[in-house]
C-alpha positions in Angstrom: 302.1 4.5 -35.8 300.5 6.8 -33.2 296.5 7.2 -32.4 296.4 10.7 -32.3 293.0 10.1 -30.0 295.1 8.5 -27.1 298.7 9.1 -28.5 299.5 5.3 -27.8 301.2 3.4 -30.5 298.8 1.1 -32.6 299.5 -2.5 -33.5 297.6 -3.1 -36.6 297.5 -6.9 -35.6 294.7 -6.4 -33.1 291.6 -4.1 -32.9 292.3 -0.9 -34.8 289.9 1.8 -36.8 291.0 2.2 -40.3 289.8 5.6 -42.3 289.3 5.5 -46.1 292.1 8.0 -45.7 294.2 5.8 -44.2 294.8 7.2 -40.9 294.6 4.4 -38.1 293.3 4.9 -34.7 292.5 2.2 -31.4 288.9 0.6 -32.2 288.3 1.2 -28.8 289.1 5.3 -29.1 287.0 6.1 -31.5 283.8 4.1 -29.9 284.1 6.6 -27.2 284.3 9.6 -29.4 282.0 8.5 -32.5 278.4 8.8 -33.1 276.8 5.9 -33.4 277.1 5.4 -36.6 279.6 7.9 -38.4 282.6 9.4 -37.0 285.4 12.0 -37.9 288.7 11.5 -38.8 290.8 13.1 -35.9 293.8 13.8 -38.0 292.3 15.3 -41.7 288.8 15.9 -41.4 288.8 19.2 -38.7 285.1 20.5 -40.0 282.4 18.5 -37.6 279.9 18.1 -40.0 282.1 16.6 -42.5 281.7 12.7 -41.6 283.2 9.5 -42.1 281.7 6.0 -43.0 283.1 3.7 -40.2 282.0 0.5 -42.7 279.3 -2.0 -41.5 281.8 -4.0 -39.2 282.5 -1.1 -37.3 278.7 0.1 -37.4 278.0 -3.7 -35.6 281.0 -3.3 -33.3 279.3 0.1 -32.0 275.9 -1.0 -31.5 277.2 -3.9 -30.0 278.8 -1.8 -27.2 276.2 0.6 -26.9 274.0 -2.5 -26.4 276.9 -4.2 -23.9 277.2 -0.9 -22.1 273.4 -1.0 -21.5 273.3 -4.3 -20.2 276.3 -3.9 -17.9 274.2 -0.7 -16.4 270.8 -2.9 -16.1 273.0 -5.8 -13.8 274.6 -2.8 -12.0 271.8 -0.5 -11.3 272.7 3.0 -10.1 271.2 3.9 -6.3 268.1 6.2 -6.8 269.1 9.8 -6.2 266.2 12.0 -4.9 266.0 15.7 -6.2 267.8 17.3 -3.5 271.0 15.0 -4.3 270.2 16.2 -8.2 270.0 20.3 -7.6 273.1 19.8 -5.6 275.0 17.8 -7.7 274.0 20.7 -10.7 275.1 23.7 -8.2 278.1 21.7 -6.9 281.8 23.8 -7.9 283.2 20.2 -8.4 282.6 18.2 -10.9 279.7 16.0 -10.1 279.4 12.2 -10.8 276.8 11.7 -13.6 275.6 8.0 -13.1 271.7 8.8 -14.4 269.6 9.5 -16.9 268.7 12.7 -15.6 272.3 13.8 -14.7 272.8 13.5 -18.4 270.1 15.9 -19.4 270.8 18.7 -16.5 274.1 18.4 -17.5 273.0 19.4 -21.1 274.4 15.8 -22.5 273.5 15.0 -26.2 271.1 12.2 -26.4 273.7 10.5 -28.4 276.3 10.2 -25.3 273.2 9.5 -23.2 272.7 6.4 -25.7 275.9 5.4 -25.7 276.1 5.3 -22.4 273.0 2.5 -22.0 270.4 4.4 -21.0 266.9 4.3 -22.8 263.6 5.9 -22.6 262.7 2.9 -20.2 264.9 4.4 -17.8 263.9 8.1 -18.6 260.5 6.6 -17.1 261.9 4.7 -14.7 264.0 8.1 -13.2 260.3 10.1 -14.0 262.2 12.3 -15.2 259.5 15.1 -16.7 258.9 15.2 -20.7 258.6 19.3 -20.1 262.6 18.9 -19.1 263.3 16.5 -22.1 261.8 19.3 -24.3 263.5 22.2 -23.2 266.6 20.3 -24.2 266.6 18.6 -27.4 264.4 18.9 -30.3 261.7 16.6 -31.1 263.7 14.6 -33.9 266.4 14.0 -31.8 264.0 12.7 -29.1 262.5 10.8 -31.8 265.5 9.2 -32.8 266.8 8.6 -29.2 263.2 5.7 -29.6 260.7 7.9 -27.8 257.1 7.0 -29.1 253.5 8.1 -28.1 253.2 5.2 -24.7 256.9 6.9 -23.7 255.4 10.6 -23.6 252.6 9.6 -22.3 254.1 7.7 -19.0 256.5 11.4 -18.8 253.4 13.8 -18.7 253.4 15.1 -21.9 251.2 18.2 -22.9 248.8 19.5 -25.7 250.7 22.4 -26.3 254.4 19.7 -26.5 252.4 18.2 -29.1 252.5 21.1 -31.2 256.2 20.7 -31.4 256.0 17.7 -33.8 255.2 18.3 -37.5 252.3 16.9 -38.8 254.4 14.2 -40.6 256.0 13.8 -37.5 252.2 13.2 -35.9 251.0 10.6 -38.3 253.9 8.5 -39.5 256.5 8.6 -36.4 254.0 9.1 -33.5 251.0 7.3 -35.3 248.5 9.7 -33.8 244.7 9.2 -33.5 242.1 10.7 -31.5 242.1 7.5 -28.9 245.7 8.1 -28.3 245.3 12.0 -27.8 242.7 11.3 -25.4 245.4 9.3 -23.2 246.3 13.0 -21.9 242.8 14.5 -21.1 242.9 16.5 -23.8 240.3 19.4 -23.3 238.3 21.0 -26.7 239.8 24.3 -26.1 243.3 22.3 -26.3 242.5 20.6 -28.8 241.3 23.8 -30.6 244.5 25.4 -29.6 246.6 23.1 -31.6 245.3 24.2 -34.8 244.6 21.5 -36.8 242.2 21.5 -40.2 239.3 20.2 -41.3 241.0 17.5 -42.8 243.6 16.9 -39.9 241.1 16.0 -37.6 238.9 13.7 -39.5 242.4 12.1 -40.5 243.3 11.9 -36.6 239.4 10.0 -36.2 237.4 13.1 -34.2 234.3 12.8 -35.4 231.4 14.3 -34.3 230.4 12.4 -31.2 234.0 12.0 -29.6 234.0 16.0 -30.0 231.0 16.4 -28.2 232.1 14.4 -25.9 235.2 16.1 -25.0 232.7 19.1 -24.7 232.1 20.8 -28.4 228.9 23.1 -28.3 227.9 25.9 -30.4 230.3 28.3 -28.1 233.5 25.3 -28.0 233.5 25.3 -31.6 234.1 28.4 -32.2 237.8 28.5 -31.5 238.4 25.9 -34.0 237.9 28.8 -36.5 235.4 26.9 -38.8 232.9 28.1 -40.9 229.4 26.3 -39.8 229.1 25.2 -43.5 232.4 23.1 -42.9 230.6 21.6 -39.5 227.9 20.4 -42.3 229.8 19.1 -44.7 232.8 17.1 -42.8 230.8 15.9 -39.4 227.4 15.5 -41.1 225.8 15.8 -37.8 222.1 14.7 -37.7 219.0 16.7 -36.4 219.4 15.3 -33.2 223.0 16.1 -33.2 222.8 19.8 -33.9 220.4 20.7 -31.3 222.7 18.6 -28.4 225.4 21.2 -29.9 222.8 24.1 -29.0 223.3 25.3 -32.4 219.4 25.9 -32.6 219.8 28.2 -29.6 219.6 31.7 -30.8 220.9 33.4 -28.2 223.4 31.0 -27.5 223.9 30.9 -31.1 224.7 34.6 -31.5 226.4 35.1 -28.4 229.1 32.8 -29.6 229.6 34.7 -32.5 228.2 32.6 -35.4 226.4 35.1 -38.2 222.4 34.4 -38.2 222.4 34.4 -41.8 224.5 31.4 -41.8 223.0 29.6 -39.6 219.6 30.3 -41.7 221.5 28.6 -44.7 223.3 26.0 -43.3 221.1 24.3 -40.2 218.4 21.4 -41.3 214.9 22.8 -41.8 213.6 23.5 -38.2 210.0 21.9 -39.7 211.6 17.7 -39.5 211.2 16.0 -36.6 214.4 15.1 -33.8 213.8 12.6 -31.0 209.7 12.0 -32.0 209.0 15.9 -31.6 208.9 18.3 -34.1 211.5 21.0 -33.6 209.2 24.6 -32.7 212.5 26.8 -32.7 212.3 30.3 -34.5 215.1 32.6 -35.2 
């Protein structure tokens, strides 16, 4: 009995890979060709996406190898390459040596050979390699599979606008988002504007009304969120005190932003009540 991976005969008595359909192949062959859960049948099963349960003993033998491939790396570290030695191995007619993590993704490597291979997002970080490359690549639920979280991008310079690349499911339940962690990347207002989020999304993430104004949201910076000044009022609540910071009581600053008088008229606390011990003398 042949293993039509290697083409070497296969004794059954010692590690072999047996399909439901029979077909027998070296343990060791189809670790280096399998996903890391899941693999095809070489000999019956031509279509890619049609897949094969390897069985839980030969779902533990492959993590154990991707785990014993990772530690063998960790006690052998590779030399640091600096870029030059990287843009020449990509431009090089010969077939470069692809030891890193970043030779894996200029190479255009699937995160799944990358992981069998022992490398991690630790070492994505360790290599600096830049989250804007990581992106270009693969999608963000691969990434997310791979084990990248929120600290990972972070440390790899992720972006407001990279953000938007995640679903909002992907956001709160995979990421865990909040305001404190979006703030780890200097998020500006007009970024956070630019993202889009609702009403709802962004009390959910924790913005409330003083962590906006500090990241700068005024009377012309909230604008771009597309809100109506009615939904300022009834999801902030801002006090008195609050709206004037905002210069919201500004009329020229007011209009120039492009928020309708008549609004404002209906929506802003009666200019009579007092903010900060004075009474407020403003008149549209």
């Amino acid at each position: 009995m042949l293993c039509s991976l290697c083409e070497a005969p296969c004794d059954t008595n010692k590690n072999v890979a047996i399909f439901d359909c029979g077909h027998v192949f070296h343990l060791s062959c189809v670790l280096k060709n399998a996903a890391q859960y899941s693999v095809v049948c070489n000999t019956c099963s031509p279509d890619p996406g049609t897949l094969s349960d390897l069985g839980d003993d030969r779902n533990v033998a492959m993590c154990a190898d991707t785990v014993a491939r990772c530690r063998q790396r960790q006690l052998q570290p590779v030399k640091q390459k600096n870029i030059f030695t990287h843009v020449r191995n990509y431009l090089s007619p010969l077939t470069p040596q692809i030891t890193s993590f970043f030779d894996h993704v200029i190479h255009n490597k699937s995160l799944d050979v990358i992981k069998r291979a022992g490398f991690g997002p630790q070492d994505a970080i360790r290599e600096r390699v830049p989250w804007s490359s990581l992106v270009k690549t693969y999608t963000p639920d691969t990434l997310l599979k791979f084990g990248f979280d929120w600290s990972h991008m972070v440390q790899l310079g992720i972006r407001t606008a990279e953000v938007a690349r995640f679903t909002w499911t992907q956001q709160i339940h995979s990421l865990q988002l909040d305001a404190a962690k979006m703030l780890q990347i200097r998020m500006s207002i007009s970024e956070l504007a630019s993202l889009h989020y609702s009403t709802h999304q962004l009390i959910e993430l924790g913005f409330d009304w003083q962590t906006l104004a500090n990241m700068g949201a005024n009377v012309e910076t909230w604008k771009p969120f597309e809100f109506e000044l009615t939904d300022l009022k009834r999801y902030w609540k801002p006090s008195m005190t609050q709206w004037v910071a905002g210069g919201f009581y500004d009329r020229e600053r007011l209009q120039k932003a492009g928020w309708p008088l008549e609004s404002a008229l209906d929506t802003l606390p009666s200019m009579t009540q007092r903010c900060k011990g004075r009474t407020l003398r403003l008149a549209f």
